[in-house]
N, CA, C and O atoms as a GROMACS GRO file, in nm:
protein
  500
    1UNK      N    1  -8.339   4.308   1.827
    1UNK     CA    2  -8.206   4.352   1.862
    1UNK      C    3  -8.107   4.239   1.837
    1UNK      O    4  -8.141   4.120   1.840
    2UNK      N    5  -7.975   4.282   1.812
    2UNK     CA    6  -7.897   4.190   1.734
    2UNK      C    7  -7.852   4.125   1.880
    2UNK      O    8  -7.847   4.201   1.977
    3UNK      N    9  -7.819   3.985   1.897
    3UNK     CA   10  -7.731   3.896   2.004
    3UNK      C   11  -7.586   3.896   1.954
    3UNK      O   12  -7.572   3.853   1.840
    4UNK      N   13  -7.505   3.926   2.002
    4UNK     CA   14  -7.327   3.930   1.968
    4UNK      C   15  -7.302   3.778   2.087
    4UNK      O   16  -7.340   3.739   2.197
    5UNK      N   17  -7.219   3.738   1.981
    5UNK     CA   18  -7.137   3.641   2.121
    5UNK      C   19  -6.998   3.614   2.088
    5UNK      O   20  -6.940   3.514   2.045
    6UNK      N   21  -6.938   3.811   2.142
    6UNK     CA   22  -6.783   3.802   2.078
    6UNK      C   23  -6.698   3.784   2.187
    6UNK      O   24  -6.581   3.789   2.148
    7UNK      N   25  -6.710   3.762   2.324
    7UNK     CA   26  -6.641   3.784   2.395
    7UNK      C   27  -6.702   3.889   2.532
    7UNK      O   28  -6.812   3.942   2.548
    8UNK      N   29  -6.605   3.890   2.599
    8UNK     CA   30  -6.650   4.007   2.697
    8UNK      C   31  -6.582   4.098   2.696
    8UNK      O   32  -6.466   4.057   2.701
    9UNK      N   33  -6.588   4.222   2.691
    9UNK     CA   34  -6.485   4.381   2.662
    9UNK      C   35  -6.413   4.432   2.798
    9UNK      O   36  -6.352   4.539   2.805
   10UNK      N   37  -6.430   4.339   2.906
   10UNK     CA   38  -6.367   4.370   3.028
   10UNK      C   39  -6.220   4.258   2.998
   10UNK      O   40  -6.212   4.170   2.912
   11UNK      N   41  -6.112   4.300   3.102
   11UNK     CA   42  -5.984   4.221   3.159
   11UNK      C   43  -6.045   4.162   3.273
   11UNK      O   44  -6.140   4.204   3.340
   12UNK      N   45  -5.978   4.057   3.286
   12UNK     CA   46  -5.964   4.007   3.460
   12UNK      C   47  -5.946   4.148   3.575
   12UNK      O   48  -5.997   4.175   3.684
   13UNK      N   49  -5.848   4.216   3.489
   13UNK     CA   50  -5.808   4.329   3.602
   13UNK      C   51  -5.942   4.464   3.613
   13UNK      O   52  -5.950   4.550   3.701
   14UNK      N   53  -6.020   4.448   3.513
   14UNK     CA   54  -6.124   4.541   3.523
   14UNK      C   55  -6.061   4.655   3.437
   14UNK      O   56  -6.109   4.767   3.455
   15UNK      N   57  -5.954   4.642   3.341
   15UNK     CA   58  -5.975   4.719   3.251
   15UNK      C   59  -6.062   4.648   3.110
   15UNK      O   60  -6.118   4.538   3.100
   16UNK      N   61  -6.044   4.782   2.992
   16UNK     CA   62  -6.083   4.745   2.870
   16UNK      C   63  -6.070   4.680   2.778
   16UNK      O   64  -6.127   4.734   2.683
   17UNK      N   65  -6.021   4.584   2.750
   17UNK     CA   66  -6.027   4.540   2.619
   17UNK      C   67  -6.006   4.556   2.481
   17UNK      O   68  -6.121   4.542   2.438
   18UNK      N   69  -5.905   4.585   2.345
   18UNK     CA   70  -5.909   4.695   2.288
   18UNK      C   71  -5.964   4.573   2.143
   18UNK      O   72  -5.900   4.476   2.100
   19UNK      N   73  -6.072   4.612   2.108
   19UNK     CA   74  -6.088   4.505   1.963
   19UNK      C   75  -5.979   4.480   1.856
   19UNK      O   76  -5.920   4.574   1.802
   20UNK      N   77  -5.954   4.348   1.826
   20UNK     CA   78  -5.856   4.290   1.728
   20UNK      C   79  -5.947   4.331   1.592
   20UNK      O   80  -5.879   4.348   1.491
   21UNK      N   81  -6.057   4.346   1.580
   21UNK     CA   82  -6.136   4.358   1.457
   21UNK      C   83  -6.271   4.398   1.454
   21UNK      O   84  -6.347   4.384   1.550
   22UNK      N   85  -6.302   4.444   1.355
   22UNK     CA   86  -6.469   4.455   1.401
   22UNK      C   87  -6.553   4.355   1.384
   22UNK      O   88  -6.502   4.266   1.316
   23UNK      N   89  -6.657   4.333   1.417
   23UNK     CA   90  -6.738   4.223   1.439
   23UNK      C   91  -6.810   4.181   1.308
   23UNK      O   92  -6.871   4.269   1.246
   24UNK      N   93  -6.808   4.036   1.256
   24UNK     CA   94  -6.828   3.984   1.178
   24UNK      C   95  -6.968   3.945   1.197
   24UNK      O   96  -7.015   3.972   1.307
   25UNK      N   97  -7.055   3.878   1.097
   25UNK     CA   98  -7.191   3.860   1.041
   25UNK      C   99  -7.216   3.718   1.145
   25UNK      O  100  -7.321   3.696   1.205
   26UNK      N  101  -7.078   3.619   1.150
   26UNK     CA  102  -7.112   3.494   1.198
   26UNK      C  103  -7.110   3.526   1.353
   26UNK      O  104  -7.116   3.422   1.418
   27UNK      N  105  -7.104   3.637   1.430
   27UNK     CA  106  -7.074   3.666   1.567
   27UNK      C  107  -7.220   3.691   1.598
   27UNK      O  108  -7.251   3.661   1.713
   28UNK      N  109  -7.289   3.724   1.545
   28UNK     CA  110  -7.437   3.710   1.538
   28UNK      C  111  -7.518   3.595   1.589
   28UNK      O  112  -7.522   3.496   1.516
   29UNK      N  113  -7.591   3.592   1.713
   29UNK     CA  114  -7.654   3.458   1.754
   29UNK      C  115  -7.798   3.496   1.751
   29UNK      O  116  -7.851   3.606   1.734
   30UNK      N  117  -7.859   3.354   1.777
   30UNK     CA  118  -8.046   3.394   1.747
   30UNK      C  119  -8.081   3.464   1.982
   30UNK      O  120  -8.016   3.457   2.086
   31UNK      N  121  -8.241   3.526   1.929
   31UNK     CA  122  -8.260   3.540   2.046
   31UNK      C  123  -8.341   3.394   2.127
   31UNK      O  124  -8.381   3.294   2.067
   32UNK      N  125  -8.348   3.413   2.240
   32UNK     CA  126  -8.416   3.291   2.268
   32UNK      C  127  -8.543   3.278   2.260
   32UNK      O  128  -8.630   3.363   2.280
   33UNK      N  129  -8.559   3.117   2.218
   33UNK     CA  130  -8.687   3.110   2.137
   33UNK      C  131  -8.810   3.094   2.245
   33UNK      O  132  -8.929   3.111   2.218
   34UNK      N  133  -8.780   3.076   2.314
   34UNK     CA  134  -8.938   3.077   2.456
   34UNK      C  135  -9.010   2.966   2.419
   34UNK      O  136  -9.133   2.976   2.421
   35UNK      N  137  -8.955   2.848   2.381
   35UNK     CA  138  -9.086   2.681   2.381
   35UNK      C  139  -9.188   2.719   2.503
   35UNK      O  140  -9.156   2.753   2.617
   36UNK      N  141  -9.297   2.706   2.458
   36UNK     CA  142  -9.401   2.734   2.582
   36UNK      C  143  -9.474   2.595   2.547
   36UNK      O  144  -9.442   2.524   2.452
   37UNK      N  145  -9.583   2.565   2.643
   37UNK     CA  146  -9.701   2.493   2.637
   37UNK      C  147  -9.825   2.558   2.561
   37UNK      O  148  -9.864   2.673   2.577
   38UNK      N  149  -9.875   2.471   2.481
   38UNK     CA  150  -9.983   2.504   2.377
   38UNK      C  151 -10.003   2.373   2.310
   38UNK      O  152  -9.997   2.251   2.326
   39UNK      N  153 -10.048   2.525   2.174
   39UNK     CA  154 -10.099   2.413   2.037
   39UNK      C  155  -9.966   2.381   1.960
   39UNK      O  156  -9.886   2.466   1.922
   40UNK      N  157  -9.956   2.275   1.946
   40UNK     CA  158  -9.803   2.252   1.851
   40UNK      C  159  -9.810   2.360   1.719
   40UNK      O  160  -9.889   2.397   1.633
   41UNK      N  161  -9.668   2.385   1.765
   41UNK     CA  162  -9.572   2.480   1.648
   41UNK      C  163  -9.500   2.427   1.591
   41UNK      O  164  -9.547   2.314   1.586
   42UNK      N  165  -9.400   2.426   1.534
   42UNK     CA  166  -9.276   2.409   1.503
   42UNK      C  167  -9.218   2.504   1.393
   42UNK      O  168  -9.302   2.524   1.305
   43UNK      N  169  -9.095   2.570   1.368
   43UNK     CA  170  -9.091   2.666   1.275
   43UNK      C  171  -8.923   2.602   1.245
   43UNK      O  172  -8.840   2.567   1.328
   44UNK      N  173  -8.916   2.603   1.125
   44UNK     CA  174  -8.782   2.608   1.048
   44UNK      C  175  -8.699   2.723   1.018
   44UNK      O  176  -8.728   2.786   0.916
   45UNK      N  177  -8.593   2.765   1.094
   45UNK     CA  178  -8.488   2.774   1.091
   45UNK      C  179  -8.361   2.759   1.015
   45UNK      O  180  -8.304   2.651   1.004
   46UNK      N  181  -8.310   2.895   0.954
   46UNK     CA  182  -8.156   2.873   0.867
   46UNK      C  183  -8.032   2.901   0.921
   46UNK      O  184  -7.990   3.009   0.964
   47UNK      N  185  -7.985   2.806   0.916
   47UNK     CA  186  -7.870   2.819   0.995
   47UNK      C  187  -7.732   2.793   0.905
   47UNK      O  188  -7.738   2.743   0.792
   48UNK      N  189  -7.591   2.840   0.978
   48UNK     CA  190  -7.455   2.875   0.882
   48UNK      C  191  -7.473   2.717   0.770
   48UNK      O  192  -7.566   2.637   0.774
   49UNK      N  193  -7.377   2.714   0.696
   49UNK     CA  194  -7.372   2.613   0.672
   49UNK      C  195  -7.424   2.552   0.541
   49UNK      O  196  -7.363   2.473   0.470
   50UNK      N  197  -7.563   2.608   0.518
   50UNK     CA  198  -7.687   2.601   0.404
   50UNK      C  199  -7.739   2.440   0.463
   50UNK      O  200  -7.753   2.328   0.415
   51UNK      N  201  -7.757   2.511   0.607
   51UNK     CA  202  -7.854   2.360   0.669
   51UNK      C  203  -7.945   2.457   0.773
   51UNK      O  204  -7.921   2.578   0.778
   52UNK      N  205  -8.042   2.401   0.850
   52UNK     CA  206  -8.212   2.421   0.893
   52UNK      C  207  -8.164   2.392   1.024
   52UNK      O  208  -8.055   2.346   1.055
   53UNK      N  209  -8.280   2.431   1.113
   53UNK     CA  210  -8.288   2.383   1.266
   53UNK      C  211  -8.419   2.409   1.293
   53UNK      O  212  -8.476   2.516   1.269
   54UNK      N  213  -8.466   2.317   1.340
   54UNK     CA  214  -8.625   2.325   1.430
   54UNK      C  215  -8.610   2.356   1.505
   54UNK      O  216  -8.511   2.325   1.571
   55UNK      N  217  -8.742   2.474   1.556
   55UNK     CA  218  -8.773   2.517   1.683
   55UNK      C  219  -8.923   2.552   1.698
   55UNK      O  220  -9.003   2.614   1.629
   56UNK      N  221  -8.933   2.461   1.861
   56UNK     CA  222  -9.049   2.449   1.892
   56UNK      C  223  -9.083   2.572   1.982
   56UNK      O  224  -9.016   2.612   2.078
   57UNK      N  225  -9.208   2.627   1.930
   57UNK     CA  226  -9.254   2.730   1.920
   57UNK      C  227  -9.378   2.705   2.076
   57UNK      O  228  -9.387   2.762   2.185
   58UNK      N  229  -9.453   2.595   2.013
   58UNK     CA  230  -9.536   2.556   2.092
   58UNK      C  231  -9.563   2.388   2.158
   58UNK      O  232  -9.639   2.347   2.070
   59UNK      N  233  -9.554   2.319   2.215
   59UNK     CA  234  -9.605   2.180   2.246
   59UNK      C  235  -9.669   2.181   2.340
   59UNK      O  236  -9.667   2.255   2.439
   60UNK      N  237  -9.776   2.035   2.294
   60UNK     CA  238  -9.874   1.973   2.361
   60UNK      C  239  -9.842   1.869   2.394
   60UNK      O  240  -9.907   1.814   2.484
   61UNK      N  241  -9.712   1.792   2.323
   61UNK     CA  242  -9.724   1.638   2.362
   61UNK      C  243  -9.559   1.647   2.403
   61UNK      O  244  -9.472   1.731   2.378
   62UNK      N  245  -9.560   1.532   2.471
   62UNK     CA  246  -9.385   1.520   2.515
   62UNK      C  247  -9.378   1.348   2.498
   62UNK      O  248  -9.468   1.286   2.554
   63UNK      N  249  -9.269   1.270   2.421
   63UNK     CA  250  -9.195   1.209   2.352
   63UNK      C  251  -9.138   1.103   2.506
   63UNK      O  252  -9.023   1.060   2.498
   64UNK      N  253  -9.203   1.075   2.606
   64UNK     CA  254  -9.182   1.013   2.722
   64UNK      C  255  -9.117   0.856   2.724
   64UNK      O  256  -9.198   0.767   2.701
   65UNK      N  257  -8.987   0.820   2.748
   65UNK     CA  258  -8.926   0.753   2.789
   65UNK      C  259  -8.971   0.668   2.929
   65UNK      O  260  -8.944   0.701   3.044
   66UNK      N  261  -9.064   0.520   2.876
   66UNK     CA  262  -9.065   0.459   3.016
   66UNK      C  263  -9.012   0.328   3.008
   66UNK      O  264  -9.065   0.251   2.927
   67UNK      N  265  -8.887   0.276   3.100
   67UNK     CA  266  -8.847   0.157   3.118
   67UNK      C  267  -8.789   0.120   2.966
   67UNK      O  268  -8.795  -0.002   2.948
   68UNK      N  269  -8.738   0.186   2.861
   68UNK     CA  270  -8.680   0.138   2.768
   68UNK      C  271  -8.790   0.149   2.645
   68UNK      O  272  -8.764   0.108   2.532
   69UNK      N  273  -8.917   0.208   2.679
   69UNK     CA  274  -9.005   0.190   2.576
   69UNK      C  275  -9.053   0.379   2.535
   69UNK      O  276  -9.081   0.443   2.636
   70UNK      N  277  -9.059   0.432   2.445
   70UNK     CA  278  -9.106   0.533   2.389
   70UNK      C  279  -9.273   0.588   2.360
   70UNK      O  280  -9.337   0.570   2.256
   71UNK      N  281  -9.309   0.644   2.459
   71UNK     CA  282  -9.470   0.701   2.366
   71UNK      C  283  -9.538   0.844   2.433
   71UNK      O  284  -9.532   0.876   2.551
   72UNK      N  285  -9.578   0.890   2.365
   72UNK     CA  286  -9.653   0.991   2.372
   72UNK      C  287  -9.739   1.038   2.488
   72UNK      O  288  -9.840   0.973   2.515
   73UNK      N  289  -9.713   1.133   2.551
   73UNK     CA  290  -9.786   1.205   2.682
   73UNK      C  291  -9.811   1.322   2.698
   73UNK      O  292  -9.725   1.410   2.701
   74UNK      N  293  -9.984   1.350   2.715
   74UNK     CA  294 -10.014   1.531   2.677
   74UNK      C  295  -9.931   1.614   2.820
   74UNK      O  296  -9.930   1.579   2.938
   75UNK      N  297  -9.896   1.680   2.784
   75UNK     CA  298  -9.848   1.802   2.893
   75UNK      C  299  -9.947   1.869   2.958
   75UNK      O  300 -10.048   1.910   2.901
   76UNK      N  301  -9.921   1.885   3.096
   76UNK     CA  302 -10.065   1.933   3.146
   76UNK      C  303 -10.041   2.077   3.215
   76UNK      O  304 -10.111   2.178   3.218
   77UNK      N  305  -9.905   2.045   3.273
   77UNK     CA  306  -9.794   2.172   3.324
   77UNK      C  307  -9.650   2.153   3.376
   77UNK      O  308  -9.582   2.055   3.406
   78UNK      N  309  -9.627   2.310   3.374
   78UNK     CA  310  -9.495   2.297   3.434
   78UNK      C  311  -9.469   2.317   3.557
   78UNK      O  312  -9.495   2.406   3.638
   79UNK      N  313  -9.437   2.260   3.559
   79UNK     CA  314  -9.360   2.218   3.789
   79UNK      C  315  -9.274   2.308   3.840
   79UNK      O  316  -9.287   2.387   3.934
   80UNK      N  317  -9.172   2.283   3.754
   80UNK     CA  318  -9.026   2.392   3.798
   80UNK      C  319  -8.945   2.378   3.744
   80UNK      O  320  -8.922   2.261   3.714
   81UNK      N  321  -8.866   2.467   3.705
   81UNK     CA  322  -8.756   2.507   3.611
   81UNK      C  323  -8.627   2.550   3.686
   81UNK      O  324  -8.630   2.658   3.746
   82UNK      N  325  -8.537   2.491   3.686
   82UNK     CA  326  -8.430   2.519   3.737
   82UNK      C  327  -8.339   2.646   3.659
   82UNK      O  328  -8.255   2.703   3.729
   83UNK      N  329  -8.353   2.686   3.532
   83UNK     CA  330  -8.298   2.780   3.415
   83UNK      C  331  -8.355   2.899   3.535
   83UNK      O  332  -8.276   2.949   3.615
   84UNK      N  333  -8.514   2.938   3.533
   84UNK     CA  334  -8.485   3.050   3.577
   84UNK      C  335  -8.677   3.012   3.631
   84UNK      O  336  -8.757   2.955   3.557
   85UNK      N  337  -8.713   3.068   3.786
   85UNK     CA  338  -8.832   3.075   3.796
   85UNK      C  339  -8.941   3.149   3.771
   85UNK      O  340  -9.056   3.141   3.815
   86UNK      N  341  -8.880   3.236   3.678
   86UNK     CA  342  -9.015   3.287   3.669
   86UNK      C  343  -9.107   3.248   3.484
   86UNK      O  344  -9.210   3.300   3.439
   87UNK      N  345  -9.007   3.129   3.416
   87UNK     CA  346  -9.038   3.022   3.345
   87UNK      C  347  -9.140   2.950   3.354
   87UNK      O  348  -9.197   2.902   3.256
   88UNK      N  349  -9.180   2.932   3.489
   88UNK     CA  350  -9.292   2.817   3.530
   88UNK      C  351  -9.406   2.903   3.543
   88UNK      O  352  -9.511   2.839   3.532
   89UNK      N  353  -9.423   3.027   3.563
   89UNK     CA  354  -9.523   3.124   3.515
   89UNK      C  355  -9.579   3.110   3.363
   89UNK      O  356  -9.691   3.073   3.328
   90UNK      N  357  -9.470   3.148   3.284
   90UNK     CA  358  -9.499   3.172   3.193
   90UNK      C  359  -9.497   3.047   3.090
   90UNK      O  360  -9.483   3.061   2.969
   91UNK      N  361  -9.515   2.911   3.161
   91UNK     CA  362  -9.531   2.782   3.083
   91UNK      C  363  -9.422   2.760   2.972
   91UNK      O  364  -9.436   2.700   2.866
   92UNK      N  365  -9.306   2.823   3.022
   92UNK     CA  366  -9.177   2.800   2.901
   92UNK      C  367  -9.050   2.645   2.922
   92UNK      O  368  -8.977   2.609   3.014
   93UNK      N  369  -9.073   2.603   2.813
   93UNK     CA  370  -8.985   2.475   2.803
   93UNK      C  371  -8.831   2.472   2.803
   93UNK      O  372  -8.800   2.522   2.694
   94UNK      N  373  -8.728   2.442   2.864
   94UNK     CA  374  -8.606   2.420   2.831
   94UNK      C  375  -8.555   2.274   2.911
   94UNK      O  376  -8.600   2.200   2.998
   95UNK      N  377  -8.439   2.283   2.829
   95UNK     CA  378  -8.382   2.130   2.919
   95UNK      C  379  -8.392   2.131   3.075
   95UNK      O  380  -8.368   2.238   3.132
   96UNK      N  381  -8.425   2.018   3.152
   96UNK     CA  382  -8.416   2.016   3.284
   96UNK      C  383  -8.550   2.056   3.332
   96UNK      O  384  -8.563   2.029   3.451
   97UNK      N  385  -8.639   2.105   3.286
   97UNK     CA  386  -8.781   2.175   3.353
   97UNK      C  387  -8.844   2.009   3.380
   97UNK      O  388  -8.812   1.900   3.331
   98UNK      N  389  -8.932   2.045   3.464
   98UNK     CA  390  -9.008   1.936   3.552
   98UNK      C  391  -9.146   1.992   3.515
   98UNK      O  392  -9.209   2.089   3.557
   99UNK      N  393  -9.172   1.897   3.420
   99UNK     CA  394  -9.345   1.870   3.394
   99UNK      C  395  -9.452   1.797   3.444
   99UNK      O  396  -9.428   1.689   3.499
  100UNK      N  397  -9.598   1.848   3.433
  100UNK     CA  398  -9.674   1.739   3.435
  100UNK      C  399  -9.747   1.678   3.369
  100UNK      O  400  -9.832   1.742   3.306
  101UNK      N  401  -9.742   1.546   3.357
  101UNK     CA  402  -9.781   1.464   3.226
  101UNK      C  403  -9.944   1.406   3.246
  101UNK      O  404 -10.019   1.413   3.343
  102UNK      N  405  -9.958   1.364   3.149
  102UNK     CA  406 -10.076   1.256   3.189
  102UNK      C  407 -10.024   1.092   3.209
  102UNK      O  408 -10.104   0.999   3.222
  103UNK      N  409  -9.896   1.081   3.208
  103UNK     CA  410  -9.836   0.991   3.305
  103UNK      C  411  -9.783   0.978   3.413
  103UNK      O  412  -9.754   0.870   3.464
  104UNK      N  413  -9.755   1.134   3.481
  104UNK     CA  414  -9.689   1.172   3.571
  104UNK      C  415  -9.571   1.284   3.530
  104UNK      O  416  -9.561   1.340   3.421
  105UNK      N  417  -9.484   1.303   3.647
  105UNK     CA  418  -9.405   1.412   3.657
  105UNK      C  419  -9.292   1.342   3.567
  105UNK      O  420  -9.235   1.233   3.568
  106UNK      N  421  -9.289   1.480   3.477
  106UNK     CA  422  -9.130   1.436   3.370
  106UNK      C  423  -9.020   1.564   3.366
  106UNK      O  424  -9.056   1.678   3.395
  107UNK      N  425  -8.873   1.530   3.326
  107UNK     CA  426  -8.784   1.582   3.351
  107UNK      C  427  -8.769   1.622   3.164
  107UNK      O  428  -8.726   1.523   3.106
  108UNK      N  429  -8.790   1.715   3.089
  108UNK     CA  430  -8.718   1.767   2.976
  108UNK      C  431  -8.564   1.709   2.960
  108UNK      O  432  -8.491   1.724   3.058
  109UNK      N  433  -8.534   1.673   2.894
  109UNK     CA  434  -8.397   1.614   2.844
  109UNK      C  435  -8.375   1.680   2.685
  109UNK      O  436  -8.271   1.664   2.622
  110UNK      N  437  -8.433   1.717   2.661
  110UNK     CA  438  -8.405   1.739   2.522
  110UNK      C  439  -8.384   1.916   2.527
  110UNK      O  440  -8.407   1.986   2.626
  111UNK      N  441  -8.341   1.957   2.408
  111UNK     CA  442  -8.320   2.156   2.363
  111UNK      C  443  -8.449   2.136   2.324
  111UNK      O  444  -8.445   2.048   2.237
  112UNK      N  445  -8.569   2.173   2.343
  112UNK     CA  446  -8.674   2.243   2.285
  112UNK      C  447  -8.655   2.341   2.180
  112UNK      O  448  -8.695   2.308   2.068
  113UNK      N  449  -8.602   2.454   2.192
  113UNK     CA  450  -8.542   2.545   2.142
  113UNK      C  451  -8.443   2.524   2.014
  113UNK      O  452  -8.443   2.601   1.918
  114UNK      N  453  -8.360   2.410   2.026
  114UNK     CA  454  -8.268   2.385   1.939
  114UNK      C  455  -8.305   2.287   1.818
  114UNK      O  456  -8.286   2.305   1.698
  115UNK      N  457  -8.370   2.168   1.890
  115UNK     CA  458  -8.387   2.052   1.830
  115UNK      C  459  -8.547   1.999   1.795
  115UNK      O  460  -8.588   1.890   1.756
  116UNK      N  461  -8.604   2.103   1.820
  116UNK     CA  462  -8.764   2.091   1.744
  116UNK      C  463  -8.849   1.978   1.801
  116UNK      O  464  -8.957   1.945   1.750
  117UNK      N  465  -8.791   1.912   1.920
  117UNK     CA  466  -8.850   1.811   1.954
  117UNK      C  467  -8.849   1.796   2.124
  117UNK      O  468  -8.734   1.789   2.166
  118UNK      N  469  -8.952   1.790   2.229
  118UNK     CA  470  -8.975   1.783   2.332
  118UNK      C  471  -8.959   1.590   2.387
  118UNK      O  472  -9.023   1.489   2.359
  119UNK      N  473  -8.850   1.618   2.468
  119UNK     CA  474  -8.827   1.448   2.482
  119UNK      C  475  -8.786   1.464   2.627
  119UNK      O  476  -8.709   1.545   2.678
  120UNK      N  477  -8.896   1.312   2.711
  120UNK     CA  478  -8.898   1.365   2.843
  120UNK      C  479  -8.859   1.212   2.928
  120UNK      O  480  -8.870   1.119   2.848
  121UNK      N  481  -8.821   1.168   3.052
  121UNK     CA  482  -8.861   1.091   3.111
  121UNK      C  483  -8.881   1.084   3.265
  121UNK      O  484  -8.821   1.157   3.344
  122UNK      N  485  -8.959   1.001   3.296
  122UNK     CA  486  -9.030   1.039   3.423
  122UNK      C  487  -8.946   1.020   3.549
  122UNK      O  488  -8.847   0.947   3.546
  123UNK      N  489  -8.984   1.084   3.658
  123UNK     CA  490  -8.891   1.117   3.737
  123UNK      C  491  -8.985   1.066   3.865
  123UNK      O  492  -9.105   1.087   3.882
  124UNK      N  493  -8.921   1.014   3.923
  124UNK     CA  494  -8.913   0.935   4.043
  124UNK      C  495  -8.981   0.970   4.171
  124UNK      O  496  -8.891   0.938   4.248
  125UNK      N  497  -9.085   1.016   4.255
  125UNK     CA  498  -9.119   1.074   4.327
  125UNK      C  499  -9.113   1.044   4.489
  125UNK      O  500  -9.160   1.125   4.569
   0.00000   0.00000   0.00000
């Protein structure tokens, strides 16, 4: 099903709205991509422009930020998701979710979804 992101067809006052035009090709947005926990994915993406976007489909590893230094930590689960709870069921990644690492509990900082890359740092307990 197509995503529109033209606006909303209501007034402040709770009337209608009457369209200036009909809806163009670029009013068209993607659906959301669901980054879950797994076997690494990654899928390429075309976007306006005649340029690409990664999106992670699946990850195993998260890109962990400690004390100024960068390395690699398997994902073991997800903690809690502030986006929406019933996310942490279904092992889905977005910015802000609280993981668990094999270094400990990490905070998502990065678009999963957008930017093809899971980047995390650990959070304070």
């Amino acid at each position: 099903m197509a995503v529109r992101h033209n606006g909303s067809l209501t007034k402040k006052s709770g009337g209608s709205t009457r369209p200036y035009r009909k809806s163009r090709k670029y009013d068209l947005g993607t659906e959301f991509t669901s980054p879950e926990v797994g076997e690494e994915k990654v899928v390429t993406r075309e976007t306006r422009g005649n340029t690409s976007k990664n999106t992670v489909k699946r990850a195993e590893e998260v890109n962990l930020s400690v004390d100024g230094e960068v390395k690699k930590a398997e994902i073991e689960s997800v903690l809690e998701n502030p986006a929406n709870a019933n996310y942490v069921r279904r092992s889905l990644l977005t910015k802000g979710t609280v993981i668990q690492t094999s270094e400990g509990k990490a905070r998502v900082t990065s678009r999963p979804g957008q930017e093809g890359v899971v980047n995390a740092v650990l959070v304070e307990e």
